[in-house]
ZAPATI-175883 format. One record per residue (C-alpha): x, y, z; residue in three letters. Coordinates in Angstrom, 2 decimals, m for minus. Each point is the difference from the previous one (the first is absolute). Layout:
N
<r><xx>X</xx><yy>Y</yy><zz>Z</zz><residu>ALA</residu></r>
...
REM end
This chain:
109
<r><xx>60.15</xx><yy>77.76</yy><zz>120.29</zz><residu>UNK</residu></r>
<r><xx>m0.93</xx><yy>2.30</yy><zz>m2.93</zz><residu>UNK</residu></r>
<r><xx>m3.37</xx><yy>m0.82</yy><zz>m1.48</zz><residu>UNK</residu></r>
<r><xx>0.70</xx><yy>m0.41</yy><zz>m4.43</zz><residu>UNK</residu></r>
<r><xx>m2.03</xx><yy>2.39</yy><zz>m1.50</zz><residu>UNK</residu></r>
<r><xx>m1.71</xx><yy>m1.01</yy><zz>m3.05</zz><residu>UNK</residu></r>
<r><xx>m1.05</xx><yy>2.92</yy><zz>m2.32</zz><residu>UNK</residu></r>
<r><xx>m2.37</xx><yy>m2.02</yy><zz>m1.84</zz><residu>UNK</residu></r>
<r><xx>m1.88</xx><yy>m3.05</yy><zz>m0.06</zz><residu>UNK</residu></r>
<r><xx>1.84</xx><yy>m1.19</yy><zz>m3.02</zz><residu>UNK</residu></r>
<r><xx>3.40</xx><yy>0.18</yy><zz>2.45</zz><residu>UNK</residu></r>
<r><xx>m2.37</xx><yy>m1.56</yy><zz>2.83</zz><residu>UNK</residu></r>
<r><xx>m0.87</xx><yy>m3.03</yy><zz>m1.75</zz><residu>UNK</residu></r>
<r><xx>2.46</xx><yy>m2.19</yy><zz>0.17</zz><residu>UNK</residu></r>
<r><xx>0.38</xx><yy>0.55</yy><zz>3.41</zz><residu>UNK</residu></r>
<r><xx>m3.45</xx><yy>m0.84</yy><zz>0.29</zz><residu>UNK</residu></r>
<r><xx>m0.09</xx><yy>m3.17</yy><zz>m1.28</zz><residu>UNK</residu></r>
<r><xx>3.15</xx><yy>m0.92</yy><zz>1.38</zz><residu>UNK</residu></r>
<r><xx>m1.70</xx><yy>0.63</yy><zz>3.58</zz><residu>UNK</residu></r>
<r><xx>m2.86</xx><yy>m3.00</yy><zz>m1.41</zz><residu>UNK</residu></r>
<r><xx>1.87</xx><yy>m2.56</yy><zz>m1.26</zz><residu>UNK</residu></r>
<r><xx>m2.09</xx><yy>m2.82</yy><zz>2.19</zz><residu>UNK</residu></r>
<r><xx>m2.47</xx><yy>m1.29</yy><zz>m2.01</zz><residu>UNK</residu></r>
<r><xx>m2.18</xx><yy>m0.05</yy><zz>3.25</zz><residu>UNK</residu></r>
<r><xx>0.85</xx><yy>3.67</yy><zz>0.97</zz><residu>UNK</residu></r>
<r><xx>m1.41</xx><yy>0.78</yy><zz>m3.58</zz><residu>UNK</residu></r>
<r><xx>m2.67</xx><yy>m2.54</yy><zz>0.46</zz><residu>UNK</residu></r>
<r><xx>m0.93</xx><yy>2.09</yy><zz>3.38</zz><residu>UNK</residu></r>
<r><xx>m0.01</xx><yy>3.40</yy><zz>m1.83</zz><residu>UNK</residu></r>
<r><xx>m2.08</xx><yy>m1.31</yy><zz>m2.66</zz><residu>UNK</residu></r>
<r><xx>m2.96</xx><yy>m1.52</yy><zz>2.05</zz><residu>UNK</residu></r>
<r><xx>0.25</xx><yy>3.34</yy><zz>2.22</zz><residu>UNK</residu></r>
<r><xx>0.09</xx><yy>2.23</yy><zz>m3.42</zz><residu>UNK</residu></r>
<r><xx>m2.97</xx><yy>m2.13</yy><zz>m1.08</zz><residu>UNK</residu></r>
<r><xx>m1.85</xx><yy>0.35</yy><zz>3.19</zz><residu>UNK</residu></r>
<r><xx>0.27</xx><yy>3.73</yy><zz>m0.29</zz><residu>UNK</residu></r>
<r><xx>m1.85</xx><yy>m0.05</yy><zz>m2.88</zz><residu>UNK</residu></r>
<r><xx>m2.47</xx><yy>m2.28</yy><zz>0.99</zz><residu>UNK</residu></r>
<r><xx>m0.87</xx><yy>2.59</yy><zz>3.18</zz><residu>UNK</residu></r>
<r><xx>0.14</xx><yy>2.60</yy><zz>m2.30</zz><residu>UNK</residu></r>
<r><xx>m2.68</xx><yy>m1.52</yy><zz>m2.21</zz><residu>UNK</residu></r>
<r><xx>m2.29</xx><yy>m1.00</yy><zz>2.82</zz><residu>UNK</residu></r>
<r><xx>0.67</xx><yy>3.57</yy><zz>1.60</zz><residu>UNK</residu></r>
<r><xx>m1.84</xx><yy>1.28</yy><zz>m3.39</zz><residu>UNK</residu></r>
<r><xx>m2.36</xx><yy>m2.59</yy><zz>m0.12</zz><residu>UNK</residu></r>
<r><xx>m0.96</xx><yy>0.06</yy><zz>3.39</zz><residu>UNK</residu></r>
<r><xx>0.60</xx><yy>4.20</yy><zz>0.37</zz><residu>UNK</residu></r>
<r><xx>1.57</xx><yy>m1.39</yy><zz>3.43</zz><residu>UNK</residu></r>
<r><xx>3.00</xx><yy>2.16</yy><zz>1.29</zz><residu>UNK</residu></r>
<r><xx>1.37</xx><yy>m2.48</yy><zz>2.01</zz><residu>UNK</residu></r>
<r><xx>1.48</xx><yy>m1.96</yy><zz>m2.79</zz><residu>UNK</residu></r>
<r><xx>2.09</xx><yy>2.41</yy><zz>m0.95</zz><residu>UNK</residu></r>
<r><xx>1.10</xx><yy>0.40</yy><zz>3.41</zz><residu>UNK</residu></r>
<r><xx>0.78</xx><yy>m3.71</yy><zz>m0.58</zz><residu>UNK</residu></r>
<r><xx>1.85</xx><yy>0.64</yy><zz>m2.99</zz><residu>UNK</residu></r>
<r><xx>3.75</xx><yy>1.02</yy><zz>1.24</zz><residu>UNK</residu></r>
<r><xx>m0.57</xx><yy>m3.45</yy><zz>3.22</zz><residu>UNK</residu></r>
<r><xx>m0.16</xx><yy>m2.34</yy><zz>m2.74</zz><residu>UNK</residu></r>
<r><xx>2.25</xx><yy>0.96</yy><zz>m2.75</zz><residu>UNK</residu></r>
<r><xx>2.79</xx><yy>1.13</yy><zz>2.18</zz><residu>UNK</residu></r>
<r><xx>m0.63</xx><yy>m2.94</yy><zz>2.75</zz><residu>UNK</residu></r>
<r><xx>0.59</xx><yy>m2.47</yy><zz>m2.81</zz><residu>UNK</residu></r>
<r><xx>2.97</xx><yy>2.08</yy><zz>m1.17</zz><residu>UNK</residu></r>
<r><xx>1.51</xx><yy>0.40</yy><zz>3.02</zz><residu>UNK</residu></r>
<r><xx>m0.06</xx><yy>m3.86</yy><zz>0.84</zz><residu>UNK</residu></r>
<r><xx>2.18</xx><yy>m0.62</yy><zz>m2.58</zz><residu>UNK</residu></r>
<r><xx>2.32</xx><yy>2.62</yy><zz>0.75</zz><residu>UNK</residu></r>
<r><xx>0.39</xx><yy>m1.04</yy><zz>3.41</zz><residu>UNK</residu></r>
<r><xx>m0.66</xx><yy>m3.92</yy><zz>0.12</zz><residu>UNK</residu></r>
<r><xx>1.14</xx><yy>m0.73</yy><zz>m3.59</zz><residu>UNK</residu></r>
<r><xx>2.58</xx><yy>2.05</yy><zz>m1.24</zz><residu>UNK</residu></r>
<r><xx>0.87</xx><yy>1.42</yy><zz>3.50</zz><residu>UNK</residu></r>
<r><xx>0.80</xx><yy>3.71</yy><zz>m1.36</zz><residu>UNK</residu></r>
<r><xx>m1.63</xx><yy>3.26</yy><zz>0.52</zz><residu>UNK</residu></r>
<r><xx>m2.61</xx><yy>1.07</yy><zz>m2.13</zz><residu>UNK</residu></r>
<r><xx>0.91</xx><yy>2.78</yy><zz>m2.07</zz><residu>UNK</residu></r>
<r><xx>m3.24</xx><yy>1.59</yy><zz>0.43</zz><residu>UNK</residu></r>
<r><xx>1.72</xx><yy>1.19</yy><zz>3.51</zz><residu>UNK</residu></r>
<r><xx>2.44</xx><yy>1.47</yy><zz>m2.09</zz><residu>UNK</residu></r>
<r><xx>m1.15</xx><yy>1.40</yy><zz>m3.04</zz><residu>UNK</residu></r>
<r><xx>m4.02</xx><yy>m0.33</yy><zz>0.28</zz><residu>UNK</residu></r>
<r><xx>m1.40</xx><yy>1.52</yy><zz>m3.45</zz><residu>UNK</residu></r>
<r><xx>2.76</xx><yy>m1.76</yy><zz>m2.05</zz><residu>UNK</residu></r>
<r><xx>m0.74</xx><yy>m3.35</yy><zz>1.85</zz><residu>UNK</residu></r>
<r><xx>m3.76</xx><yy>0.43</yy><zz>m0.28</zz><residu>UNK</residu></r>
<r><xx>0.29</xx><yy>0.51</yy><zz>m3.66</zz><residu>UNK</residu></r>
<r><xx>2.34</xx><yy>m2.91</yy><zz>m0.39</zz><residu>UNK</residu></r>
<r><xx>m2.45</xx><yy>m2.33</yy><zz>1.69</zz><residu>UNK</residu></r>
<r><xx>m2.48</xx><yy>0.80</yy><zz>m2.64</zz><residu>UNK</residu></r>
<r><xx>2.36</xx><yy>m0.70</yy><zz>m2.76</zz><residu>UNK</residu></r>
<r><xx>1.23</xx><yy>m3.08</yy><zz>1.28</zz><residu>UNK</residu></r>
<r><xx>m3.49</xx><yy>m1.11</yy><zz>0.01</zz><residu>UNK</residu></r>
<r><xx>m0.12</xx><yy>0.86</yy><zz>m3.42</zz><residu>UNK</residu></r>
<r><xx>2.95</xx><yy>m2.16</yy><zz>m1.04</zz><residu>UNK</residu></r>
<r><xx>m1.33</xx><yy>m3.07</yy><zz>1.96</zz><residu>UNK</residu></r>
<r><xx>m3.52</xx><yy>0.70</yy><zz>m1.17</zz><residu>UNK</residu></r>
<r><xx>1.61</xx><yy>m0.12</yy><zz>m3.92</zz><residu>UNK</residu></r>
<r><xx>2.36</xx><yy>m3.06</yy><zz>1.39</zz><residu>UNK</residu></r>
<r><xx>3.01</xx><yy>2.74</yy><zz>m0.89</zz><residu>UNK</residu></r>
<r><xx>1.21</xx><yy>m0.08</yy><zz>3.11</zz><residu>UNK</residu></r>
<r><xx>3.22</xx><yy>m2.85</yy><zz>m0.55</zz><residu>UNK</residu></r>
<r><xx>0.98</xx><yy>2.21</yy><zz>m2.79</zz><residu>UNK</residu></r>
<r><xx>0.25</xx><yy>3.02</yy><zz>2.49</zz><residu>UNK</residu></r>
<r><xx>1.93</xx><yy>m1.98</yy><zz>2.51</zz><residu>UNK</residu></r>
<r><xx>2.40</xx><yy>m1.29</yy><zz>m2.59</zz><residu>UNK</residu></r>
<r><xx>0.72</xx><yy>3.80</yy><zz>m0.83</zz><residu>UNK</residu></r>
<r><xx>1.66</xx><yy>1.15</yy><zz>3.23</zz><residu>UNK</residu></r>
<r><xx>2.05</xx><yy>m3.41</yy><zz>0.18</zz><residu>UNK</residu></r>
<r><xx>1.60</xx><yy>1.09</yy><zz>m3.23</zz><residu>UNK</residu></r>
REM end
């Protein structure tokens, strides 16, 4: 099966979010996301390496939870791993700013 390509993360979006519509799987992705940050913060405070080594365990353990257990796809990041990563982070954006319904109706349009 050919793999879509997506020239940019505009065209990547929508498949994106279409691969999280679970409100758990995005749940999952956002406590993950969160935790990242968290590590990342105590990996500063701390000056403790092993944080960050951390870091990629928890945000893509949560993540991939939801892919498999949830929403029983593949994750993209498999796939197309900067465009994915990126996409996490705006995501978390949108359900950080509660934007995130108005995203989803977009690709059911």
């Amino acid at each position: 099966m050919a793999v879509q390509e997506y020239k940019t993360l505009k065209e990547f979006w929508p498949f994106y979010l279409a691969e999280h519509k679970s409100p758990l799987n995005r749940t999952l992705h956002f406590i993950g996301s969160t935790g990242v940050l968290v590590l990342l913060g105590l990996a500063i405070y701390f000056q403790d390496w092993r944080y960050l080594v951390a870091m990629p365990f928890c945000g893509y353990g949560f993540a991939w939870v939801g892919h498999f257990f949830v929403e029983k796809n593949r994750p993209a990041t498999f796939t197309y791993p900067f465009k994915s990563f990126v996409s996490d982070w705006i995501m978390y954006f949108y359900i950080w700013t509660g934007k995130i319904g108005r995203e989803l109706e977009k690709i059911k349009a």
